[in-house]
N, C-alpha and C positions, 0 to 999 in steps of 0.2 A: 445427114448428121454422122458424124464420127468422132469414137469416143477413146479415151487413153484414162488406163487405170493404174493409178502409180503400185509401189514396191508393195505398201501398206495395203492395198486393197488385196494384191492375191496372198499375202501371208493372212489376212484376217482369217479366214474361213478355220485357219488350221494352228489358231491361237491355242495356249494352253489351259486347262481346266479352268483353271482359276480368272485367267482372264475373261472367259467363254462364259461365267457364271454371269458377268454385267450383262446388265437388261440394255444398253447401247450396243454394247459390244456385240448381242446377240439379234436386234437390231438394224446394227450395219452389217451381219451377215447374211441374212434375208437378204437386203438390199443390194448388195453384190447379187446374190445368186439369181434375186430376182430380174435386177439388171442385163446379167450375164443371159439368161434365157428369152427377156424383152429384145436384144439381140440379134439374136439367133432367128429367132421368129420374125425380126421386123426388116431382117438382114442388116443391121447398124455396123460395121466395121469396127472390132476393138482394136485399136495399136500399139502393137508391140515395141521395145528398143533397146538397142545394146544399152542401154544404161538399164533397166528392168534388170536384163541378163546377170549384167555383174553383179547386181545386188542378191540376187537371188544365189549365186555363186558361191555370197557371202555368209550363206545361213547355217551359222555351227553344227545343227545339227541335222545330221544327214537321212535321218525319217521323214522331218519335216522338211530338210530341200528338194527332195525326191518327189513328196507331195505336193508341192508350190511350185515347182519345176513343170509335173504334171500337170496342176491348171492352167498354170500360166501357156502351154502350148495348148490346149484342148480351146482356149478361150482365144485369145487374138488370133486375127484375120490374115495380116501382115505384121513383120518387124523391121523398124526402119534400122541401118545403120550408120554410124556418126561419120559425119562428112563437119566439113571447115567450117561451113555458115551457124552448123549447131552447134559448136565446141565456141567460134565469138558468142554467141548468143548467151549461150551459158555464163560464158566469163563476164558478158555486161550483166547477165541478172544478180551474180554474185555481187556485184559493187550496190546491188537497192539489198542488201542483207537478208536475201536468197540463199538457204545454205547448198552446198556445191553440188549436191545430186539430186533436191528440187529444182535447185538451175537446169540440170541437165533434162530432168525430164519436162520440164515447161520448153525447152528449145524444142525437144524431140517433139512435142504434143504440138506446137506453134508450126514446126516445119510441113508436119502432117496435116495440117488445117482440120484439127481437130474441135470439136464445139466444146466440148468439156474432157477435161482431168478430176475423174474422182478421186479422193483422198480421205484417210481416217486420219488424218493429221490435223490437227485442230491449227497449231504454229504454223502451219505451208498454210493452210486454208486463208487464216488473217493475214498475213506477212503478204500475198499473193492479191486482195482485197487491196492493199494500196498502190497496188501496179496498175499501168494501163497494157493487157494481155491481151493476146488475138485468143485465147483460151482461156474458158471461164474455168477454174477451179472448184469444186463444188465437194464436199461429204456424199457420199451414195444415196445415205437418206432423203436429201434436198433433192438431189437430183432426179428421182422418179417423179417427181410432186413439176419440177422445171420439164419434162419430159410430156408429162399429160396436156401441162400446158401450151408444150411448144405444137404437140398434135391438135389441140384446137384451133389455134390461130393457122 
Protein backbone atom coordinates (compact mmCIF):
# COMPACT_ATOMS: atom_id res chain seq x y z
CA UNK A 1 0.00 0.00 0.00
CA UNK A 2 1.07 3.51 -0.75
CA UNK A 3 -0.54 6.56 -0.10
CA UNK A 4 -0.50 10.36 -1.49
CA UNK A 5 -1.88 13.22 0.62
CA UNK A 6 -2.91 16.02 -1.39
CA UNK A 7 -2.11 20.26 -0.58
CA UNK A 8 -5.46 20.08 1.79
CA UNK A 9 -4.43 17.39 4.02
CA UNK A 10 -0.90 18.78 5.18
CA UNK A 11 -2.28 22.48 5.53
CA UNK A 12 -5.35 20.93 7.69
CA UNK A 13 -3.38 20.41 10.82
CA UNK A 14 -2.42 24.06 10.85
CA UNK A 15 -5.83 25.70 9.90
CA UNK A 16 -6.84 28.77 11.67
CA UNK A 17 -8.78 29.15 14.94
CA UNK A 18 -11.73 29.59 13.74
CA UNK A 19 -11.67 26.96 11.24
CA UNK A 20 -9.94 24.41 13.87
CA UNK A 21 -13.18 25.01 16.10
CA UNK A 22 -15.49 22.61 13.44
CA UNK A 23 -15.94 19.39 15.01
CA UNK A 24 -15.08 17.81 11.06
CA UNK A 25 -12.37 19.79 10.78
CA UNK A 26 -11.01 18.66 13.95
CA UNK A 27 -11.95 15.23 12.96
CA UNK A 28 -9.95 15.19 9.95
CA UNK A 29 -7.03 16.32 11.91
CA UNK A 30 -6.97 13.30 14.05
CA UNK A 31 -7.22 11.40 10.98
CA UNK A 32 -4.25 12.89 9.32
CA UNK A 33 -2.21 12.47 12.23
CA UNK A 34 -3.60 9.41 12.89
CA UNK A 35 -2.91 8.27 9.42
CA UNK A 36 0.48 9.98 9.34
CA UNK A 37 1.75 7.73 12.43
CA UNK A 38 -0.38 4.20 10.97
CA UNK A 39 2.39 4.91 8.53
CA UNK A 40 5.20 5.19 10.16
CA UNK A 41 4.61 2.09 12.10
CA UNK A 42 3.21 -0.12 9.30
CA UNK A 43 5.98 1.31 7.07
CA UNK A 44 3.21 2.55 4.30
CA UNK A 45 5.13 4.87 1.90
CA UNK A 46 3.62 8.64 1.76
CA UNK A 47 4.34 10.44 -1.70
CA UNK A 48 5.35 13.27 -2.07
CA UNK A 49 5.39 15.85 -5.44
CA UNK A 50 6.57 18.75 -7.18
CA UNK A 51 3.02 19.65 -7.54
CA UNK A 52 2.50 19.51 -3.39
CA UNK A 53 5.74 21.55 -3.46
CA UNK A 54 4.50 24.60 -5.39
CA UNK A 55 1.50 24.74 -3.62
CA UNK A 56 2.75 24.82 -0.46
CA UNK A 57 5.20 27.52 -2.03
CA UNK A 58 2.00 29.28 -2.53
CA UNK A 59 0.94 29.81 1.14
CA UNK A 60 0.80 33.75 2.02
CA UNK A 61 1.58 33.41 4.94
CA UNK A 62 5.02 32.56 6.02
CA UNK A 63 4.40 30.98 9.77
CA UNK A 64 2.18 28.88 8.39
CA UNK A 65 4.30 27.75 5.21
CA UNK A 66 7.14 27.15 7.33
CA UNK A 67 4.86 24.89 9.40
CA UNK A 68 3.36 22.92 6.47
CA UNK A 69 6.54 22.93 4.74
CA UNK A 70 7.87 21.33 8.02
CA UNK A 71 5.32 18.41 7.92
CA UNK A 72 5.06 17.94 4.78
CA UNK A 73 9.11 16.85 4.71
CA UNK A 74 8.96 14.95 8.12
CA UNK A 75 5.93 12.89 6.52
CA UNK A 76 6.54 11.69 2.89
CA UNK A 77 8.86 8.97 2.19
CA UNK A 78 9.78 10.05 -1.42
CA UNK A 79 8.89 12.95 -3.93
CA UNK A 80 8.19 12.26 -7.20
CA UNK A 81 9.25 14.80 -9.88
CA UNK A 82 7.08 15.83 -13.06
CA UNK A 83 8.22 14.04 -16.00
CA UNK A 84 6.07 14.05 -19.63
CA UNK A 85 3.65 11.21 -18.89
CA UNK A 86 2.40 13.24 -15.80
CA UNK A 87 2.01 16.77 -17.19
CA UNK A 88 -0.37 14.50 -20.53
CA UNK A 89 -2.13 12.81 -17.71
CA UNK A 90 -2.92 15.90 -16.05
CA UNK A 91 -3.99 17.61 -19.16
CA UNK A 92 -6.50 14.69 -20.06
CA UNK A 93 -7.88 14.69 -16.48
CA UNK A 94 -8.43 18.60 -16.87
CA UNK A 95 -10.86 17.78 -20.05
CA UNK A 96 -13.35 15.24 -17.39
CA UNK A 97 -13.52 19.00 -15.20
CA UNK A 98 -10.61 18.07 -13.03
CA UNK A 99 -9.39 21.39 -11.91
CA UNK A 100 -5.61 21.98 -12.88
CA UNK A 101 -3.78 20.94 -9.70
CA UNK A 102 -6.16 17.93 -8.64
CA UNK A 103 -5.21 16.95 -12.08
CA UNK A 104 -1.78 17.11 -11.25
CA UNK A 105 -1.78 15.62 -8.26
CA UNK A 106 -4.06 12.52 -9.30
CA UNK A 107 -1.23 12.08 -12.26
CA UNK A 108 1.64 12.32 -9.68
CA UNK A 109 -0.45 9.69 -7.19
CA UNK A 110 -1.43 7.48 -10.50
CA UNK A 111 2.25 7.50 -11.65
CA UNK A 112 3.34 6.35 -8.26
CA UNK A 113 0.90 3.50 -8.07
CA UNK A 114 -0.45 4.78 -5.25
CA UNK A 115 -3.80 2.97 -3.54
CA UNK A 116 -5.25 6.05 -2.29
CA UNK A 117 -5.06 10.10 -2.30
CA UNK A 118 -6.52 11.63 0.81
CA UNK A 119 -8.20 14.85 0.48
CA UNK A 120 -10.35 17.32 2.63
CA UNK A 121 -11.77 18.48 -0.48
CA UNK A 122 -15.22 17.42 -0.69
CA UNK A 123 -15.41 18.89 -4.81
CA UNK A 124 -11.88 16.74 -5.82
CA UNK A 125 -13.60 13.87 -3.62
CA UNK A 126 -16.93 13.80 -5.92
CA UNK A 127 -15.62 15.33 -9.21
CA UNK A 128 -12.93 12.28 -8.75
CA UNK A 129 -16.03 9.51 -7.99
CA UNK A 130 -16.93 9.83 -11.68
CA UNK A 131 -13.60 8.90 -13.07
CA UNK A 132 -12.21 5.59 -13.71
CA UNK A 133 -8.73 6.14 -11.58
CA UNK A 134 -5.90 3.63 -10.90
CA UNK A 135 -6.18 5.93 -7.41
CA UNK A 136 -8.93 5.86 -5.15
CA UNK A 137 -9.55 9.28 -3.73
CA UNK A 138 -10.78 9.15 -0.43
CA UNK A 139 -11.40 12.03 2.93
CA UNK A 140 -8.84 10.81 5.80
CA UNK A 141 -11.87 9.99 7.71
CA UNK A 142 -12.95 7.18 5.25
CA UNK A 143 -9.85 6.05 4.86
CA UNK A 144 -8.75 4.54 8.21
CA UNK A 145 -12.26 2.75 8.39
CA UNK A 146 -10.95 1.34 4.06
CA UNK A 147 -7.51 0.81 5.82
CA UNK A 148 -8.93 -1.79 8.68
CA UNK A 149 -10.69 -3.23 6.18
CA UNK A 150 -8.13 -3.75 3.67
CA UNK A 151 -5.87 -5.43 6.70
CA UNK A 152 -8.55 -7.97 7.03
CA UNK A 153 -9.13 -9.23 3.77
Amino acid sequence: MKLYFDNCCYCRPFDNRAHMAQVRVQREVKAIMDTVQLCGTAGIPIIGSAAIRAELDDIGNYAKRECVRDFYEEVITVELTETDSIIERALELTTYKIGNLDAYHIAFAEAAETDYLLTTDDRFERAAEKLDLKTKIINPINFLGEYFIWRLS
